[in-house]
C-alpha positions in Angstrom: 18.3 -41.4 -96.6 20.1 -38.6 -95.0 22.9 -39.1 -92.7 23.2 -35.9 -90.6 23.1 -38.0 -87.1 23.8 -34.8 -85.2 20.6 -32.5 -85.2 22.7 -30.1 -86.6 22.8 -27.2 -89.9 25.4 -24.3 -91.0 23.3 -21.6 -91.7 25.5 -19.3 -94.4 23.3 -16.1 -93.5 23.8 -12.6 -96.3 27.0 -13.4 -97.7 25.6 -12.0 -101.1 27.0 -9.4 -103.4 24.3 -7.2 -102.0 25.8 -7.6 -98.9 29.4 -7.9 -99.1 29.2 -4.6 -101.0 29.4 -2.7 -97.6 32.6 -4.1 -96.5 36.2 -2.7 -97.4 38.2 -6.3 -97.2 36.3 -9.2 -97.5 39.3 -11.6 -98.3 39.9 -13.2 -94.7 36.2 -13.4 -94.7 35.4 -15.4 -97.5 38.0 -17.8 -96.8 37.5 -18.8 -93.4 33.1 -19.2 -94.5 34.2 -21.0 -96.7 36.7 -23.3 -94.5 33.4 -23.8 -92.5 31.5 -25.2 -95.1 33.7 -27.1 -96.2 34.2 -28.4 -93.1 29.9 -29.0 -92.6 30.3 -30.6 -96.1 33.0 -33.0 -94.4 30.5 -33.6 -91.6 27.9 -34.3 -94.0 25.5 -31.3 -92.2 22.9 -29.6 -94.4 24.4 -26.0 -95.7 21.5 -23.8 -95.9 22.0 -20.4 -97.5 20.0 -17.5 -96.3 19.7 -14.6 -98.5 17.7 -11.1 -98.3 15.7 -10.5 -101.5 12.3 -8.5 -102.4 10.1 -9.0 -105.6 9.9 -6.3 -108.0 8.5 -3.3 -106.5 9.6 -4.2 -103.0 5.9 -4.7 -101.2 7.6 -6.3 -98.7 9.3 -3.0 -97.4 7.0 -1.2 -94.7 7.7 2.6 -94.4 7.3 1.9 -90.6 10.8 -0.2 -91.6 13.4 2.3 -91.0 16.3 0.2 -91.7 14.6 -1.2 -95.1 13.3 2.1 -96.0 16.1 3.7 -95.9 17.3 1.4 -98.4 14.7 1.0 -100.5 15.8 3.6 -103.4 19.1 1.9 -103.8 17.5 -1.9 -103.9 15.0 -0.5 -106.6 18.2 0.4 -108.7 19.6 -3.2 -108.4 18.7 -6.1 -110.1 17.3 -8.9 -107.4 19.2 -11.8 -108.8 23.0 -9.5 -109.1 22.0 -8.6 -105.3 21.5 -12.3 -103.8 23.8 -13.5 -105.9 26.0 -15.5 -103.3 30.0 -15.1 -103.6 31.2 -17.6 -106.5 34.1 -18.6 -103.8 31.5 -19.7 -101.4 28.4 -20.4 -103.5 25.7 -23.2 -103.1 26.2 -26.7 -104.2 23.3 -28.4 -105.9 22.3 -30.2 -102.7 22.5 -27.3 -100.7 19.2 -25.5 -99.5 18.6 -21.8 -100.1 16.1 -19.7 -98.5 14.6 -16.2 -99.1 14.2 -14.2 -96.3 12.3 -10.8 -96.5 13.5 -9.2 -92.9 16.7 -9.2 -91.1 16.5 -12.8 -89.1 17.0 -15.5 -91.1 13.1 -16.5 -89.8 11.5 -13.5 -90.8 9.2 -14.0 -94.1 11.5 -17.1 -95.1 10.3 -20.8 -94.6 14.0 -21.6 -92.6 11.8 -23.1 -89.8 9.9 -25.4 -91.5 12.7 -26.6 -93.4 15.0 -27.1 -90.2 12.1 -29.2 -88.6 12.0 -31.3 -91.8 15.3 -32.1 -91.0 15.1 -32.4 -87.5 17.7 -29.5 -86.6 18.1 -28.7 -83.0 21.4 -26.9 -83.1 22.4 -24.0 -85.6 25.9 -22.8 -86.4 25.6 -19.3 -87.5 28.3 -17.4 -90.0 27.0 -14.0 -91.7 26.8 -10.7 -92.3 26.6 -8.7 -90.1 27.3 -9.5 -87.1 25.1 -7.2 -85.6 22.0 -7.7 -88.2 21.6 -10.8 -89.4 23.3 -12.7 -87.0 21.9 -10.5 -84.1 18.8 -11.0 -84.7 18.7 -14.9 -85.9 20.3 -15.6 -82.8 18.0 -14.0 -80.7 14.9 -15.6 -82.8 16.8 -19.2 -82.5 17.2 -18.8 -78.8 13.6 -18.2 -78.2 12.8 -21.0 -79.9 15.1 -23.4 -78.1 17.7 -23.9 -80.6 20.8 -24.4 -79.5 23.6 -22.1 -81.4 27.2 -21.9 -82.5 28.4 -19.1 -83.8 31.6 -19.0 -85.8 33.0 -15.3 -85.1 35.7 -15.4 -87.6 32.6 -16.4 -90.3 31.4 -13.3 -89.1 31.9 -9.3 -90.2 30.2 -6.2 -89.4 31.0 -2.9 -90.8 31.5 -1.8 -87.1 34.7 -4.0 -86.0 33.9 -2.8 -81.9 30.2 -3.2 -82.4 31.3 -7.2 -83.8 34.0 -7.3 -81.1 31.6 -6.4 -78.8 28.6 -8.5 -80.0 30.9 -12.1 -80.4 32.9 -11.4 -76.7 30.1 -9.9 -74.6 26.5 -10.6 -75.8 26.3 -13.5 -78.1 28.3 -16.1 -75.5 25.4 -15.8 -73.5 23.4 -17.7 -75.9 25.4 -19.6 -77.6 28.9 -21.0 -78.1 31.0 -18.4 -80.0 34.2 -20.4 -81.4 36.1 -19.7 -84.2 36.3 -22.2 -87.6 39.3 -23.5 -86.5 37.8 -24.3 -83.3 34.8 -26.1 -84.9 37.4 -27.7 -87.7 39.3 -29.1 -84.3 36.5 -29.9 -81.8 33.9 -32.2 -83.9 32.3 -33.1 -80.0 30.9 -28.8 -80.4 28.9 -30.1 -83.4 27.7 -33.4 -82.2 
């Protein structure tokens, strides 16, 4: 039976060697993801790790998919499993769900939706990078479908710091609650 009374999932969104790769200090970072799931652990709320990954060959990748495209070359030089590979400071417990997504939102070509209405999830908290992929765009996607949304801007990194200053302070908070771990660590009534 599973005891998560309160509706609620930490989505761990791209933190993957992959994606860490294309930040200079990811120290802070890593520390404070994983004080928050640590913290959902505590809470006992289902940690569900979403990763970007392609099958060999990459079929998935559109040429009308600039972003994707553009990467394309260098994802065929990488081995899939070395490129989702999730942080060993932060990495997935046995329990923990992992999901495959094949587009920037954590919805996009992944099953994420059907597994958070399995588990009756109504509110997401959202760590990730970056701030203004990933996170961006699941937001957006979460909002239209009537989720409602934390986001943990210290849990959080973009390789533009104004373009994440910008994103947590101006346009996220008016879709979700932007707090910071410590914040969620303090106020358990966010979560409820």
């Amino acid at each position: 039976m599973e005891t998560n009374k309160q509706n609620t999932a930490l989505l761990v969104m791209d933190m993957q060697a992959g994606t860490l790769a294309n930040l200079s200090d990811t120290k802070a970072l890593i520390s404070n993801v994983a004080k928050g799931i640590n913290s959902a652990r505590n809470k006992q709320l289902p940690v569900i790790y979403v990763t970007v990954g392609f099958r060999a060959g990459m079929p998935e990748i559109s040429t009308n998919n600039k972003s994707f495209t553009a990467s394309k070359q260098r994802f065929n030089k990488m081995s899939m499993d070395g490129f989702i590979k999730i942080h060993a400071d932060i990495a997935p417990l046995k329990d923990d769900i992992h999901v495959v997504k094949r587009r920037i939102s954590a919805f996009t070509g992944s099953d994420l939706e059907v597994v958070l209405r399995a588990k009756r999830i109504e509110h997401i908290i959202l760590m990730g990078i970056s701030t203004s992929g990933v996170v961006l765009s699941t937001l957006r996607e979460a909002a239209d479908k009537d989720y409602r949304i934390t986001v943990l801007s210290d849990c959080c990194a973009d390789a533009d710091d104004e373009v994440h200053r910008v994103l947590t302070t101006k346009i996220f908070p008016r879709q979700a609650d932007v707090i910071t771990v410590e914040e969620w660590n303090k106020a358990n009534a966010i979560v409820m």
